[in-house]
N, C-alpha and C positions, 0 to 999 in steps of 0.2 A: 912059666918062666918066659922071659921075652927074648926075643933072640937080639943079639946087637946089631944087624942091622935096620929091625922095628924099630929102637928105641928114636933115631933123629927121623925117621918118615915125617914125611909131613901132610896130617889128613887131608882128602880132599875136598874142595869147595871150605876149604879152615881158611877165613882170614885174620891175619894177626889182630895186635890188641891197636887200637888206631892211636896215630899221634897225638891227637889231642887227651888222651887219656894216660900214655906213657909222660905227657908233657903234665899235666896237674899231680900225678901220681910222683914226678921227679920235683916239682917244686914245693912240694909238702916233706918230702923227706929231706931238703937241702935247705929249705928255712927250717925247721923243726932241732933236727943237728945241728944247723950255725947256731938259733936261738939257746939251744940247753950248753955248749958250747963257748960261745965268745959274750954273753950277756949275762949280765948279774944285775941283781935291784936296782943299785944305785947306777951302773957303768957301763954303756954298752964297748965292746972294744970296737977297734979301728977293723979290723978284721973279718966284722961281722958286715960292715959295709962294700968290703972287697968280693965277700965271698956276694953277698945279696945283688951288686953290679953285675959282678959275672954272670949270675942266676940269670938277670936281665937282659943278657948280650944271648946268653944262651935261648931262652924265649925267643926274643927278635928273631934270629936264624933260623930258628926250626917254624914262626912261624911264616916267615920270609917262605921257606923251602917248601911248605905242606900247605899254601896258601890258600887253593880249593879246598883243602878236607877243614878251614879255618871259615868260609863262604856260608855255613850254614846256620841259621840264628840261634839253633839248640847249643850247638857245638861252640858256637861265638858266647853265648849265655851262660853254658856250665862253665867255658875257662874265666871269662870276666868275675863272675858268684865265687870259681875256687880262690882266686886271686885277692877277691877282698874280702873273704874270710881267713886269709892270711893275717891280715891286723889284726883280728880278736885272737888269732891264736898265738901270736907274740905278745900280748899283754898276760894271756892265761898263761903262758908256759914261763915266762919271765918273772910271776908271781907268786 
């Protein structure tokens, strides 16, 4: 049994999960939900534009703020790749 002060330590030489990975990880659950959400066959709502802008504002800033950890071509490469396979997954999930 772990005693409660173990449970928040924080191991060492542990670095968290990097921004650019909370950031593709956030924008697959926030299109995914708007998509099943505010979109039907025929009709997207007004809503689902609001929430996707926001998405967009939010992007920007984080990567405005983490700009080094954004400098590196793998890290540049895997956000761009998650980003436009966002479009096939709003055609799939909308269908």
């Amino acid at each position: 049994m772990m005693l409660p002060e173990e449970v928040f330590k924080r191991r060492r030489r542990h670095n968290n999960t990097p921004e650019s990975i909370l950031l593709i990880i956030a924008n697959f659950i926030v299109i995914s939900a708007d998509i099943t959400l505010f979109s039907s066959h025929k009709h997207v709502h007004w809503f689902f534009w609001v929430v996707a802008g926001l998405l967009a504002v939010y992007n920007f800033f984080t990567i405005r703020r983490n700009i080094e950890e954004f400098s590196g071509k793998v890290v540049l490469i895997s956000y761009i790749s998650s980003v436009l396979i966002l479009i096939p997954l709003y055609f799939i999930l909308n269908h």
